[in-house]
C-alpha positions as CSV (number, residue, x, y, z in Angstrom):
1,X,-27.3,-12.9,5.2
2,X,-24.5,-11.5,7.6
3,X,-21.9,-12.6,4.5
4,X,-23.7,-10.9,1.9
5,X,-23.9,-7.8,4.0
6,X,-20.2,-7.9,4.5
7,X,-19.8,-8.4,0.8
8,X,-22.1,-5.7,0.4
9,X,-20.3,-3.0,2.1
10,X,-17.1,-4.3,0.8
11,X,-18.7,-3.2,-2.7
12,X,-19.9,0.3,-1.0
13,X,-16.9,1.0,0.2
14,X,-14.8,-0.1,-3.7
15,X,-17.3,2.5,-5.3
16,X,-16.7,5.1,-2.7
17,X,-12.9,4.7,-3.2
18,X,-12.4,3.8,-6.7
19,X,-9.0,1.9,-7.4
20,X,-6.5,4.4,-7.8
21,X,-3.4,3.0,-5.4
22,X,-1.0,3.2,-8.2
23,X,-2.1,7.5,-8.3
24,X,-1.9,7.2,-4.6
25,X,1.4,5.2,-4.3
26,X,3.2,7.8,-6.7
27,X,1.6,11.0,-4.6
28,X,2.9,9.6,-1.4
29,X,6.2,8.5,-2.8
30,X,6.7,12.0,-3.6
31,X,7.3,12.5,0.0
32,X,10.3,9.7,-0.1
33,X,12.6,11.7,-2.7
34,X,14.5,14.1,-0.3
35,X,15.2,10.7,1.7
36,X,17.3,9.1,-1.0
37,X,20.7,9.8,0.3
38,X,18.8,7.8,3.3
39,X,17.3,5.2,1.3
40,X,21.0,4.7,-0.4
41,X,22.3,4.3,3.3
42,X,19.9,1.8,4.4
43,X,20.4,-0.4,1.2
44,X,23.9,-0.8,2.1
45,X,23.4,-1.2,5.7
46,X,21.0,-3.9,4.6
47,X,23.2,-5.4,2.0
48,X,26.3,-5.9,4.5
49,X,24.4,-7.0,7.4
50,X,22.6,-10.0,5.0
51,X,25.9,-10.6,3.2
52,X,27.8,-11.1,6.8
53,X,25.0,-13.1,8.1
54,X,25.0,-15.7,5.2
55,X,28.1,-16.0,5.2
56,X,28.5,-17.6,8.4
57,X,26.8,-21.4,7.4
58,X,29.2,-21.2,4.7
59,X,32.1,-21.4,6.9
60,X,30.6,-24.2,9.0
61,X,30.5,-26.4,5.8
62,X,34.1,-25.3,5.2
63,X,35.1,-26.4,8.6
64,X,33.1,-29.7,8.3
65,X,33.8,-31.2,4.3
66,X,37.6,-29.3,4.6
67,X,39.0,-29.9,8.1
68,X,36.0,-32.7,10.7
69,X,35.3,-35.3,7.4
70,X,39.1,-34.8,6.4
71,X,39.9,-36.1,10.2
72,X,42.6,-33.2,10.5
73,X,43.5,-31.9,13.5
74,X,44.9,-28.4,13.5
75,X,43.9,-26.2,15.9
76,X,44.8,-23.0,14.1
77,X,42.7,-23.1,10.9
78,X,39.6,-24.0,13.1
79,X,40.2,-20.7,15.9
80,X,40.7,-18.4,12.8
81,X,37.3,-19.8,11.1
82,X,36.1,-19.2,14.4
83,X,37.7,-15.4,14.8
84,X,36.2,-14.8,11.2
85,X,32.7,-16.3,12.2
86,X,32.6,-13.8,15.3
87,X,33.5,-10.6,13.6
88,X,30.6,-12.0,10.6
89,X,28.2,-12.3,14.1
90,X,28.9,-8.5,14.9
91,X,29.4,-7.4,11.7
92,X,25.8,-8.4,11.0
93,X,24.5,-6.9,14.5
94,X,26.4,-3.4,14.0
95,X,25.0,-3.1,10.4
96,X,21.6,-4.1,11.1
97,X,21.4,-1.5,14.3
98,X,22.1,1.2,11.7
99,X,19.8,0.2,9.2
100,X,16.8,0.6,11.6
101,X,18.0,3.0,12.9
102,X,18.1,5.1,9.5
103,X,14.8,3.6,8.0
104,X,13.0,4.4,11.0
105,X,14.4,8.0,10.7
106,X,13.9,8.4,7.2
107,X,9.8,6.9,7.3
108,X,9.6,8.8,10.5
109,X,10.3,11.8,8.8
110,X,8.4,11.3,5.5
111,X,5.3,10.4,7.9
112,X,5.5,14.1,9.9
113,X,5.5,16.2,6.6
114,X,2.8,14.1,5.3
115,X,0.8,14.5,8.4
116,X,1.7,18.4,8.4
117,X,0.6,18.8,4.8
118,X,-2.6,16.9,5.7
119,X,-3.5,18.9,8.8
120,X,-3.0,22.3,6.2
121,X,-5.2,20.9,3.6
122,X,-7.7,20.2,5.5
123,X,-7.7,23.3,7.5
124,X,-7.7,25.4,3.9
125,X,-11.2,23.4,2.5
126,X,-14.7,24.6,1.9
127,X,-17.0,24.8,4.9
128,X,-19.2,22.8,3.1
129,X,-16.8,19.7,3.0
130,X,-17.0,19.9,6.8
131,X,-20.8,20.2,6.5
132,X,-20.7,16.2,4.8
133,X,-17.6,14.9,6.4
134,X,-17.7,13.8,10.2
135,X,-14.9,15.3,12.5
136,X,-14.2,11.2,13.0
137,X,-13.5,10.2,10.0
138,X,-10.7,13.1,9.9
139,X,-9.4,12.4,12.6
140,X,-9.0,9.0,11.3
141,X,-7.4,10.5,8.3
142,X,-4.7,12.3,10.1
143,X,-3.7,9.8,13.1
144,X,-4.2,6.2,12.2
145,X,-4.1,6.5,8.6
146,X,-0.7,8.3,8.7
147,X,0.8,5.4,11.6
148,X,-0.3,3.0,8.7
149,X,2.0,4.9,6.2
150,X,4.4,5.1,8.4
151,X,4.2,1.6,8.6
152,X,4.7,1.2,5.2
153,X,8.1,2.2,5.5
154,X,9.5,1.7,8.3
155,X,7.9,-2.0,8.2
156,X,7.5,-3.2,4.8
157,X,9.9,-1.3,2.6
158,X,12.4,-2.6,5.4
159,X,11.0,-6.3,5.1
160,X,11.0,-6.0,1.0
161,X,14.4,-4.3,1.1
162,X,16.2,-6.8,3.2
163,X,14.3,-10.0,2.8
164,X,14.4,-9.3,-0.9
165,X,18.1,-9.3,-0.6
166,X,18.7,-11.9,1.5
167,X,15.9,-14.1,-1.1
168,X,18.4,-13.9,-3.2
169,X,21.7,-14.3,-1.7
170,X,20.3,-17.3,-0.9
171,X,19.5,-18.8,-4.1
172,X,23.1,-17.3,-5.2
173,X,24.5,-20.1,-2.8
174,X,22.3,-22.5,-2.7
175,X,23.2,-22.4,-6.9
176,X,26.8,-22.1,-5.8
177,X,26.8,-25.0,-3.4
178,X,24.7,-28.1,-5.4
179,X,22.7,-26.6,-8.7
180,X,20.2,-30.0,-8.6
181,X,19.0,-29.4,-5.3
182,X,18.6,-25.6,-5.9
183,X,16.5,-26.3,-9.1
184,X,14.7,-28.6,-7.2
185,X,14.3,-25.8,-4.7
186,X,13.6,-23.1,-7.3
187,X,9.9,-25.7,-8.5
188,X,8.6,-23.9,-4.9
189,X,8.9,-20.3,-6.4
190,X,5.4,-20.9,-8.3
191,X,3.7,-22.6,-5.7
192,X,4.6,-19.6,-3.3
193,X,3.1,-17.2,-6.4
194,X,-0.4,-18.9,-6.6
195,X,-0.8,-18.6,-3.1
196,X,0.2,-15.2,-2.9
197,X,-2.3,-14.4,-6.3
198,X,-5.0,-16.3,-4.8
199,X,-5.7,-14.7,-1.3
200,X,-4.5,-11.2,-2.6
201,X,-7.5,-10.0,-3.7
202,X,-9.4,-11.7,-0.6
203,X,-7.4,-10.1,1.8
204,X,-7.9,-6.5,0.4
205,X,-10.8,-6.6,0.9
206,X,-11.0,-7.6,4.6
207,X,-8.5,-4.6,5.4
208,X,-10.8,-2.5,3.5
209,X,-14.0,-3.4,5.6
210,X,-12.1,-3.8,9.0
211,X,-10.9,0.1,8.0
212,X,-13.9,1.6,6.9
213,X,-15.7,0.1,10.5
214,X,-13.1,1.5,12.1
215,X,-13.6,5.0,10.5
216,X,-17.3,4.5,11.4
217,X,-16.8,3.8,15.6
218,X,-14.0,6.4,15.7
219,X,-16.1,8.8,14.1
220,X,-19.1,7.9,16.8
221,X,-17.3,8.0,19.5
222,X,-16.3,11.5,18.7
223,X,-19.6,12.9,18.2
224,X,-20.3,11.5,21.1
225,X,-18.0,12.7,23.2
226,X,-19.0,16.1,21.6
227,X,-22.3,15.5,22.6
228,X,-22.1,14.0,25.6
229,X,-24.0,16.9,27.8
230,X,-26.9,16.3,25.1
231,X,-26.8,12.7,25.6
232,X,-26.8,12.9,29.1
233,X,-29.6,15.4,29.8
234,X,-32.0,13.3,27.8
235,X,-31.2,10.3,29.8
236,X,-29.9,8.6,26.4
237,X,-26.9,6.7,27.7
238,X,-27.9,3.3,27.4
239,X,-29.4,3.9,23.8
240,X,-25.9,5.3,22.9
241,X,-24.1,2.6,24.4
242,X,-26.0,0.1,22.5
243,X,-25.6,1.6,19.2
244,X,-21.4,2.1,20.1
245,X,-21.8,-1.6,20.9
246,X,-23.3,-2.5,17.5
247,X,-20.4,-0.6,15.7
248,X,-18.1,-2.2,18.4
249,X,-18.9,-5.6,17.6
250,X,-19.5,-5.0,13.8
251,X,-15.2,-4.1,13.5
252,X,-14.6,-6.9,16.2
253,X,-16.1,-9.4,13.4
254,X,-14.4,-7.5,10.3
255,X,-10.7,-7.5,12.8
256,X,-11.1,-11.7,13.3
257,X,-12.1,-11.8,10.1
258,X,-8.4,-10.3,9.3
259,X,-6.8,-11.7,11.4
260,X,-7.9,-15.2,10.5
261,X,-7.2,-14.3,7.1
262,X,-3.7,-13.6,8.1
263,X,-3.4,-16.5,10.2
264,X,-4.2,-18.5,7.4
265,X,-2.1,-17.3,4.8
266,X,1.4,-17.5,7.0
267,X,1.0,-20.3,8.4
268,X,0.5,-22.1,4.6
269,X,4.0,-20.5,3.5
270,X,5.1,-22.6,7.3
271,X,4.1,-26.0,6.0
272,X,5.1,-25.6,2.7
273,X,8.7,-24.6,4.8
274,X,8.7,-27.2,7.1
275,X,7.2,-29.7,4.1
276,X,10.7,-28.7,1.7
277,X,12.6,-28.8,4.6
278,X,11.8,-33.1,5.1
279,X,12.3,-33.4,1.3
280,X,15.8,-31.7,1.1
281,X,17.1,-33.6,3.7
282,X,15.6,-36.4,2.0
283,X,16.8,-36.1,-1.2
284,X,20.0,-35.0,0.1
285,X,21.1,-37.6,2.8
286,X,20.4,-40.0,0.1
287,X,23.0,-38.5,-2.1
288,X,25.2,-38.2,1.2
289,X,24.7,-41.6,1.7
290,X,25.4,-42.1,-1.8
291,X,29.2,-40.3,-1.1
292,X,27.9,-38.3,-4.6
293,X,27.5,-35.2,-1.8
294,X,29.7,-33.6,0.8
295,X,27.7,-33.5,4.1
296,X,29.0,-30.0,5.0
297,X,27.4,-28.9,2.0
298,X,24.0,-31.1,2.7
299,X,24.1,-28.8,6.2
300,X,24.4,-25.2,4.9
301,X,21.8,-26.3,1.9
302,X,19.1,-27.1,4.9
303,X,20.5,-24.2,6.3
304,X,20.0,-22.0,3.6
305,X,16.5,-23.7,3.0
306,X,15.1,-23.0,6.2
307,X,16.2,-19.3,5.9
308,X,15.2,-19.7,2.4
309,X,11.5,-19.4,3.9
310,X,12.2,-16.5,6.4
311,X,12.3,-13.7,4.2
312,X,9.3,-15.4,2.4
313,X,7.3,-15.5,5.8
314,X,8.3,-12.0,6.8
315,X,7.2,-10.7,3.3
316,X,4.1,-12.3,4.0
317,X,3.7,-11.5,7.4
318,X,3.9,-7.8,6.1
319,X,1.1,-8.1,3.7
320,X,-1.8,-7.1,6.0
321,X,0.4,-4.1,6.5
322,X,0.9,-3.5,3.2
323,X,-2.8,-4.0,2.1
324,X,-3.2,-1.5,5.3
325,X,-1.2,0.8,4.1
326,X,-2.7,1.4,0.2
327,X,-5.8,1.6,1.7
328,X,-4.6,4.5,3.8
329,X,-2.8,5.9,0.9
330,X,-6.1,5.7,-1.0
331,X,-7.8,7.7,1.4
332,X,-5.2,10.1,2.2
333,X,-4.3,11.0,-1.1
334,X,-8.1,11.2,-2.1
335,X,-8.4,13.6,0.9
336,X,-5.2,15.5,-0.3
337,X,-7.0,15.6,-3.8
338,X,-9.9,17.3,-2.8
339,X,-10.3,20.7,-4.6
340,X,-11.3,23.5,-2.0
341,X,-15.2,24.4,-3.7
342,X,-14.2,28.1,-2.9
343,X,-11.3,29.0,-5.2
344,X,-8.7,31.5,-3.5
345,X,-7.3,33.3,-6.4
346,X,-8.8,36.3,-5.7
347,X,-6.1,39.9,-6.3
348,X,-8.9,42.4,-5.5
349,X,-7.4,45.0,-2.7
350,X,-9.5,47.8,-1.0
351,X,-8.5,51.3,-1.9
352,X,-5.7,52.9,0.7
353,X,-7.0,56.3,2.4
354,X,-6.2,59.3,0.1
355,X,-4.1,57.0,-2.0
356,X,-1.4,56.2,0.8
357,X,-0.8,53.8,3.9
358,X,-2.7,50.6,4.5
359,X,-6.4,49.8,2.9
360,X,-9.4,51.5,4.4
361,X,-12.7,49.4,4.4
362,X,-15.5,52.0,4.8
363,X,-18.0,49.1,5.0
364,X,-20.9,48.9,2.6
365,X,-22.4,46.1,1.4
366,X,-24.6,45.2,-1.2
367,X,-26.1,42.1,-2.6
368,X,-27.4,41.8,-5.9
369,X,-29.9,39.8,-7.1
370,X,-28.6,37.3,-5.3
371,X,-29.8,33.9,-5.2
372,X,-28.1,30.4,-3.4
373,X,-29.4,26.5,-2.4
374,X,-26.7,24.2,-0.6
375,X,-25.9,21.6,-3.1
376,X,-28.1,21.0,-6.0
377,X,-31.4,21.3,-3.4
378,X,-34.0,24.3,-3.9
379,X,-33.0,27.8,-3.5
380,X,-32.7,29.2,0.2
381,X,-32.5,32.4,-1.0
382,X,-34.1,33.9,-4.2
383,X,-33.2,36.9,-5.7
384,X,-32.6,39.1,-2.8
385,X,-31.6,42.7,-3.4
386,X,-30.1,44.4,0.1
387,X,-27.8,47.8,0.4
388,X,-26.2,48.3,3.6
389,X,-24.8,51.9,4.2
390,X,-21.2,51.8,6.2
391,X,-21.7,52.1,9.8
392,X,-25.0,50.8,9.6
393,X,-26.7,48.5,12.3
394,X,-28.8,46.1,10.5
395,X,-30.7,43.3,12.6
396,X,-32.1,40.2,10.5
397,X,-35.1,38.5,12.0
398,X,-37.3,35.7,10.9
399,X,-37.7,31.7,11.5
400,X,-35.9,29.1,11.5
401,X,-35.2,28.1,7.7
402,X,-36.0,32.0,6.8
403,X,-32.5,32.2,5.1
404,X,-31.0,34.3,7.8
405,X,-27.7,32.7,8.9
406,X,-27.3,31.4,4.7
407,X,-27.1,35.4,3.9
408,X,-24.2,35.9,6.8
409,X,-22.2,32.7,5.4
410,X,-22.8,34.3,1.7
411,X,-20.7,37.4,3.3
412,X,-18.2,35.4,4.5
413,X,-18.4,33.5,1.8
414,X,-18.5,29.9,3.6
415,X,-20.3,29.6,0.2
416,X,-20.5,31.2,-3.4
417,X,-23.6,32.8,-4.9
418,X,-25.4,30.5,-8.2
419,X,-26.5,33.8,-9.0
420,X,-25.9,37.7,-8.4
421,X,-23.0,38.8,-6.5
422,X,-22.1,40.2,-2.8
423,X,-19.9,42.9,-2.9
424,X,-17.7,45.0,0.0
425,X,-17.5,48.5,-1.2
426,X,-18.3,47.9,-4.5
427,X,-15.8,45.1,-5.0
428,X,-17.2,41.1,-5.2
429,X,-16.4,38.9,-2.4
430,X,-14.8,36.1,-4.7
431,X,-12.3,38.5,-6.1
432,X,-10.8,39.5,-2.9
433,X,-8.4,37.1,-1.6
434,X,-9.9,34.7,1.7
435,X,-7.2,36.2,3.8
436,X,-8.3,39.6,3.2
437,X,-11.7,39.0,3.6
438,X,-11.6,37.3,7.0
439,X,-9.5,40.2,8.3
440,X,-12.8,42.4,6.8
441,X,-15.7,40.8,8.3
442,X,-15.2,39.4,12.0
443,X,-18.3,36.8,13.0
444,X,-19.4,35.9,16.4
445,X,-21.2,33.0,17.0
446,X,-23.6,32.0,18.8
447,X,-21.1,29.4,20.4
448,X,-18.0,31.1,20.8
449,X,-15.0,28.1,20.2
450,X,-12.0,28.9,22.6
451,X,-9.0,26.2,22.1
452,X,-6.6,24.5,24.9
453,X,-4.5,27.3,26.2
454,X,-4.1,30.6,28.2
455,X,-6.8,33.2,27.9
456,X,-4.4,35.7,26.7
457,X,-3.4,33.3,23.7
458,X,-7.1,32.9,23.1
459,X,-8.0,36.5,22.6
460,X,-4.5,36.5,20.2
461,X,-5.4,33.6,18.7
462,X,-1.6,32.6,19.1
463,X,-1.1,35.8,16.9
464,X,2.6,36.9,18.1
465,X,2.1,40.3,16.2
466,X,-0.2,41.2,19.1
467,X,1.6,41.9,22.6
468,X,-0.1,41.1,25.5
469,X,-0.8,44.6,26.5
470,X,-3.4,45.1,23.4
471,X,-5.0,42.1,24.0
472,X,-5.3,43.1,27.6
473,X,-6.8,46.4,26.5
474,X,-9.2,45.1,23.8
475,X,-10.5,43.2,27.3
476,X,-11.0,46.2,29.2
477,X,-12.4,48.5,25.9
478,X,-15.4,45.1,26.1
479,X,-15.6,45.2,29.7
480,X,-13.8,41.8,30.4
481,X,-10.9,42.7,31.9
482,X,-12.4,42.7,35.9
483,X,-13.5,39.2,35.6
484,X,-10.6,38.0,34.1
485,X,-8.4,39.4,36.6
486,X,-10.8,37.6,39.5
487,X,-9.4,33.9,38.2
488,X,-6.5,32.2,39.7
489,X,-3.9,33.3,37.4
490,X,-5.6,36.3,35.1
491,X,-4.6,36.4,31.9
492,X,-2.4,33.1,32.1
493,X,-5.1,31.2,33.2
494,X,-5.0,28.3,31.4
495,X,-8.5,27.5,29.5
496,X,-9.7,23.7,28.7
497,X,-11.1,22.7,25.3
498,X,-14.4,25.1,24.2
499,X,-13.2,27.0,27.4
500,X,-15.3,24.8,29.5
501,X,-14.3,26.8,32.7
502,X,-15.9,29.6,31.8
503,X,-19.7,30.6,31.5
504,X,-21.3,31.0,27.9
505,X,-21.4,35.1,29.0
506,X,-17.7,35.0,29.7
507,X,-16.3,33.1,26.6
508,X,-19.2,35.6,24.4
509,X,-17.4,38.3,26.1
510,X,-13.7,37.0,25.1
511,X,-14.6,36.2,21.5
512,X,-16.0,40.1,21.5
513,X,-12.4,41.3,22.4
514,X,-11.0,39.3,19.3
515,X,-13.0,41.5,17.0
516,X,-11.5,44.8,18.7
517,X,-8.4,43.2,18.7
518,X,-8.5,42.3,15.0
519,X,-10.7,45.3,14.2
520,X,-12.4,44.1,11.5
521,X,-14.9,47.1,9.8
522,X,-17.8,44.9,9.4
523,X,-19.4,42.7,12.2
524,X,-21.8,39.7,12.3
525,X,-23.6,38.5,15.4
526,X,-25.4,35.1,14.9
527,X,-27.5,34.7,17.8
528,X,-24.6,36.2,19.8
529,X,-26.7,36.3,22.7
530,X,-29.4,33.5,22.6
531,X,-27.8,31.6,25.3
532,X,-27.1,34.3,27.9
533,X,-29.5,35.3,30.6
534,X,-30.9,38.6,31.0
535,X,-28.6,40.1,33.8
536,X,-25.4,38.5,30.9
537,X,-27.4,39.8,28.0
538,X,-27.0,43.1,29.5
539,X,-23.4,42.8,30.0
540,X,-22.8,41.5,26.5
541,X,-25.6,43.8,24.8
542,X,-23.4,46.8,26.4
543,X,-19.6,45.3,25.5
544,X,-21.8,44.8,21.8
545,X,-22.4,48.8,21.6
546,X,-18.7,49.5,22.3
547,X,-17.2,47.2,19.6
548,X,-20.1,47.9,17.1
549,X,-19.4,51.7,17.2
550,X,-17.8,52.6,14.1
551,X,-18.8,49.5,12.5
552,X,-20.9,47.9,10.1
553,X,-23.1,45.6,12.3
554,X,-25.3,43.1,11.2
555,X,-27.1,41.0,14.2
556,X,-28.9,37.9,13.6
557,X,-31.5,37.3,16.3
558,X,-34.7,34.6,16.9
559,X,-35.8,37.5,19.9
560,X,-37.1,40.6,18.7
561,X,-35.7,42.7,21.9
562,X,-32.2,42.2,20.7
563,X,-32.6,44.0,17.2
564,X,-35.2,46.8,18.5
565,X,-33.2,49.6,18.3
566,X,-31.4,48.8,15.5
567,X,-31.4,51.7,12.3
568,X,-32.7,48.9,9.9
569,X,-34.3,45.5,10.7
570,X,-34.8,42.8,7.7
571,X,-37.2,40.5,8.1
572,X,-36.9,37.1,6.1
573,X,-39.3,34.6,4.8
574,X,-38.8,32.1,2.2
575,X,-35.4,33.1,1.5
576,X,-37.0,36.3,0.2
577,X,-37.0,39.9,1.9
578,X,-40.7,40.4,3.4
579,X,-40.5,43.6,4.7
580,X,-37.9,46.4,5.9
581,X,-37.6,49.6,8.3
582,X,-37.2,50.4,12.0
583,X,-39.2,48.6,14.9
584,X,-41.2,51.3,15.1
585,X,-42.3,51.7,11.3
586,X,-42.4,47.2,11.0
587,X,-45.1,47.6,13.6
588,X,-46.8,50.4,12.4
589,X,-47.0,48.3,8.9
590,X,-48.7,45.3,11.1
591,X,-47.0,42.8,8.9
592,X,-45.3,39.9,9.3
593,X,-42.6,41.4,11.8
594,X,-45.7,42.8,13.5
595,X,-46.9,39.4,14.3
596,X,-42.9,37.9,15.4
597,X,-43.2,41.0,17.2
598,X,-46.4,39.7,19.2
599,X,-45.1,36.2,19.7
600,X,-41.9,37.4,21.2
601,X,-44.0,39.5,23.9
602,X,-46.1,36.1,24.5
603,X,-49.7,38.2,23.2
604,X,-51.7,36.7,21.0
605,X,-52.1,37.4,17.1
606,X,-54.7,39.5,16.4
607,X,-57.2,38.4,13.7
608,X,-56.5,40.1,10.3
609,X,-53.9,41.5,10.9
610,X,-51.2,41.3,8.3
């Protein structure tokens, strides 16, 4: 059973990544052409270092079958044969310094612009490929997957480069020095192939299941780690442990598995060395024996033969590496050939004010008719019709599944309408360009992310064209700038990943002097203020009036309190607008809002009503 399942996911994972190294291979080579002055340099590095080095057995035959066997005695000869030996000796070390030397330059450097273009690609796709992608398998993607390439060149394009070359130097002199025994030599060449042929396709697919469990516990252990407060206030440690144990021991199996698989194959191509090794010196102390063969040449030949089968073994020992490294290649270049769903080719521009300086964005919005389902699922929203006047502060209530935050990510446009359009002052969303937009419509979560670094860089977002002084200002316009000033080092203060040093009020209050910052003219609050308590809230709610001044403002909210005095509230239900107006006229209505209304302020639902 436990073979079948391995079998089984070996399939699942061949179906998810169809065969397509040799697209992969040409994609990635791609990286490799403004190396080939490099690659050039390293061939003849290589070629100069293998020529000195095989030349040095054939000198010992010299000195044996021309100067030992022939019982003379001059000294000379011998100590210039000696001299010539020694300069081969460094020759080979100085030439084989600079050849790793240069290769691990040259795959260090195609490995860093692959991972850079990786990192960009990713950064520019569809929220919805994050929505069905884990952040582990990603992070796979970038780190090990990349070492693996790198791997790939500075590993087995060196081993197939210079073992290649010395392969067949080799069987250049072995030719040169006694043609029988090298045929005899050459009947190995087949024997080496079927091996090769016959564990190929076997050992592909252990690199591919040891890679794919790997993906999984890397990817586990990061949303774990993510999660870990979650885990640890519902007591769920050991569960957690036992199921990273499971995944643990599942890519323990699928790495002996690999290894043994390895282990196996090289040590064949050794006893089928050591096995030609006996028969050479078989066959030729016989014709030694026989006076029909010189014994200097009987040395270099098992000379030659023995390091006839290095190159073969290091080719081999590179294979798992090599299988490593197109399955890496697979799933980078199907990663790097992943279409972003939300096409960017939008040329749309806003009107400049009175015809002149930089575009004005009054801020109405409007969508039409608009209706939207994630993936081919049932619609979340169903031909909604909303017009928002510029300025206006427009609070969206309902529950959870009502369509609330789906309408905000519409506006964003985290996703595209099937049907209708959303528009910006008259002008549809997927016709202005993404940068453009983002700069139009600033979003605060109710999780405000703040990344490793000073607080100052954090309100920039590492934007130089802002100098510290407007940041610092757009802190004291939201009412953060006391608070800030109270830690150790102000604004340098440097902040941990998701800002852990700082309350949920204080990074909310940070992510609302972004948006003056940036001052973008429409704002969306999703559940900007779910988490805080009341005395926060109040802080917050008042640092939210200053920056939504002026602005189009549209404020997501489960609790009624925070929407009350807002000019316009939508209520949602079934992806559908149920009713709309001010608090004051929803209640009057004694609708659906009427009855959130109730639950908010804990009293019960009257009977009838709505």
């Amino acid at each position: 059973m436990a073979k079948s399942a391995e079998h089984a996911e070996a399939a699942e994972q061949q179906r998810q990544n169809p065969p397509r190294s040799k697209e992969a291979r040409k994609g990635i080579m791609i990286y490799a052409k403004p190396y080939r002055k490099a690659f050039t340099g390293v061939f003849f590095c290589t070629l100069i270092a293998v020529f000195a080095d095989l030349l040095q057995p054939y000198l010992v035959k010299i000195v044996i079958d021309d100067h030992l066997m022939q019982g003379k005695t001059e000294f000379r000869p011998l100590l210039l044969i000696g001299v010539l030996y020694l300069l081969l000796s460094i020759l080979a070390l100085l030439f084989s310094y600079l050849q790793n030397n240069l290769i691990q330059r040259t795959g260090q450097g195609i490995v860093a612009s692959l991972r850079k273009d990786l990192f960009r690609h990713i950064s520019r796709l569809s929220p919805s490929f994050f929505d069905r992608t884990s952040s582990g398998s990603l992070v796979t993607h970038v780190s090990s997957d990349t070492e693996t390439v790198s791997q790939f060149f500075t590993q087995v394009l060196m081993s197939l480069m210079r073992d290649g070359m010395t392969l067949l130097l080799i069987i250049v002199l072995m030719f040169q020095l006694d043609p029988v025994l090298a045929s005899y030599s050459m009947v190995l060449l087949p024997v080496i192939g079927i091996i090769a042929f016959s564990f190929r396709s076997y050992m592909r697919k252990t690199y591919q299941l040891s890679r794919s469990r790997l993906s999984r516990l890397i990817a586990f252990t990061a949303e774990n780690l993510s999660g870990m407060n979650l885990v640890q206030a519902f007591h769920q440690e050991k569960e957690q442990e036992r199921q990273f144990a499971e995944k643990n021991e599942t890519y323990f199996e699928a790495n002996l598995r690999e290894i043994r698989t390895n282990v196996l194959f090289n040590r064949s191509f050794d006893l089928l060395g050591n096995l030609s090794v006996a028969f050479i010196a078989w066959l030729g102390g016989r014709a030694v024996l026989g006076e029909s063969l010189e014994f200097g040449i009987l040395y270099a030949f098992i000379t030659y033969i023995r390091q006839f089968f290095q190159p073969i073994n290091a080719i081999t020992q590179q294979w798992n590496t090599l299988q490593s490294a197109s399955v890496s290649m697979d799933r980078i270049w199907g990663l790097l050939s992943t279409k972003p769903e939300l096409p960017d080719d939008g040329d749309a521009s806003f009107p400049a004010l009175n015809g002149a300086g930089s575009p004005q964005v009054s801020g109405a919005i409007d969508f039409r008719n608009v209706t939207f389902g994630y993936g081919d699922g049932e619609p979340v929203i169903k031909g909604l019709s909303l017009s928002i006047r510029p300025g206006e502060r427009i609070g969206i209530v309902g529950t959870t599944g009502a369509g609330k935050s789906s309408l905000i990510s519409l506006l964003c446009r985290f996703y595209d309408v099937r049907k209708g359009s959303v528009q910006i002052d008259g002008i549809d969303v997927r016709k202005l360009p993404l940068a453009t937009l983002s700069r139009t419509v600033g979003l605060v979560q109710q999780e405000p992310y703040l990344f490793s670094g000073s607080i100052i860089d954090n309100i920039r977002l590492f934007d130089t064209r802002f100098s510290p002084e407007q940041a610092m200002q757009a802190c004291k316009f939201v009412g953060a700038d006391a608070l800030i000033r109270r830690l150790p080092d102000g604004y340098d203060t440097m902040l941990s990943e998701k800002g852990s040093g700082l309350s949920t009020g204080e990074r909310q209050l940070l992510s609302f002097a972004r948006i003056v910052l940036y001052q973008p003219a429409i704002l969306v609050l999703d559940e900007a203020t779910a988490n805080l308590d009341s005395s926060t809230e109040q802080l917050v709610q008042r640092a939210l009036d200053a920056v939504a001044a002026g602005r189009t403002t549209l404020v997501i909210a489960h609790r009624i309190s925070t929407v009350m005095d807002a000019d316009r509230i939508i209520v949602m239900r079934s992806g559908v607008i149920a009713e709309q107006g001010s608090h004051e006229e929803l209640v009057r209505q004694r609708g659906y809002y009427e009855q959130l209304f109730r639950h908010s302020q804990g009293r019960p639902e009257e009977r009838g009503a709505g």
